[in-house]
N, C-alpha and C positions, 0 to 999 in steps of 0.2 A: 314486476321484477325489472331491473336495470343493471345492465352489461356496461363495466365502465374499461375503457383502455387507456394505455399510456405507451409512448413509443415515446424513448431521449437517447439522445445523440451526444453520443459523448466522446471527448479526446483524451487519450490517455498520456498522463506521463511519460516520466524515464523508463519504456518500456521498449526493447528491441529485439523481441522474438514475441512468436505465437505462444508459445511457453510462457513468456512472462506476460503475456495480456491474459492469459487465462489466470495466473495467478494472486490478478489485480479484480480480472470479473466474477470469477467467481464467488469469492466472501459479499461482494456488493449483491451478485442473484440471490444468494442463504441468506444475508441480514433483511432485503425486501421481504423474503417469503417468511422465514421466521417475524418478525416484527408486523407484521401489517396481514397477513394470511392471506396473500394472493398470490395467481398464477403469476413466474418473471423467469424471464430466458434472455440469453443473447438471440439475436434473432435479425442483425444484420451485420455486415461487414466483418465479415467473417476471416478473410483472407487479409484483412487489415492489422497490422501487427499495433497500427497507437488509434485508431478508431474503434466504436463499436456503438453497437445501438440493442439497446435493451428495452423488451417489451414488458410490460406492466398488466395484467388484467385482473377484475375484481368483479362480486355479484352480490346485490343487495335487494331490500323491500324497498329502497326511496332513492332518488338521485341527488340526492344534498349526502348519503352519508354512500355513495361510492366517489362523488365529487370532494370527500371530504378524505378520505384512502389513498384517491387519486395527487391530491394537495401537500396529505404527509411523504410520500414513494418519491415526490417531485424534490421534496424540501431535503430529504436524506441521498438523495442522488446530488444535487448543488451544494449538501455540505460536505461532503468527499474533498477530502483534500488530495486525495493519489487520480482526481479525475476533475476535467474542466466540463461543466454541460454544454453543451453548444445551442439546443435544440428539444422542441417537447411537440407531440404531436397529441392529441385526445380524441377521444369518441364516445359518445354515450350512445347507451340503448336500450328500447324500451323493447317489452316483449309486447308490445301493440304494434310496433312498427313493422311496416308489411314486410 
């Protein structure tokens, strides 16, 4: 079994309240999780009204097809046009690893 993650860092638009950064991230956390059937939260920069960073996780039998989940979540996040990526962090994991 393999634990895949994804952390991106993203700048938002013409947004200038917390109000309207929610209003921008959250359809993007529903469309990952609808589309792709993984765990997605906001999950950092919280108190940032035009950043934020959204966490990506996923669990599979093989690391080519959480690397492959991980690849599409990445691709639909850079074609957002109400958001610029900045940044992508990953992780794999195996359940062997200690």
């Amino acid at each position: 079994m393999f634990t895949g993650t994804l952390t991106a860092d993203l700048l938002l638009g013409d947004v200038h309240s917390l109000k309207g950064k929610r209003a921008v991230v959250r359809p993007i956390v529903a469309e990952l999780r609808r589309r792709f059937a993984v765990a997605a939260a906001e999950v950092g920069d919280v108190d940032l009204h035009r950043r934020v960073q959204v966490g990506v996780a996923t669990v599979a039998g093989d690391a080519g097809q959480v690397t492959d989940v991980l690849d599409a979540c990445e691709r639909l996040l850079a074609e957002r046009p109400e958001v610029t990526l900045l940044s992508t962090h990953r992780q794999l994991f195996s359940d062997t690893d200690a």
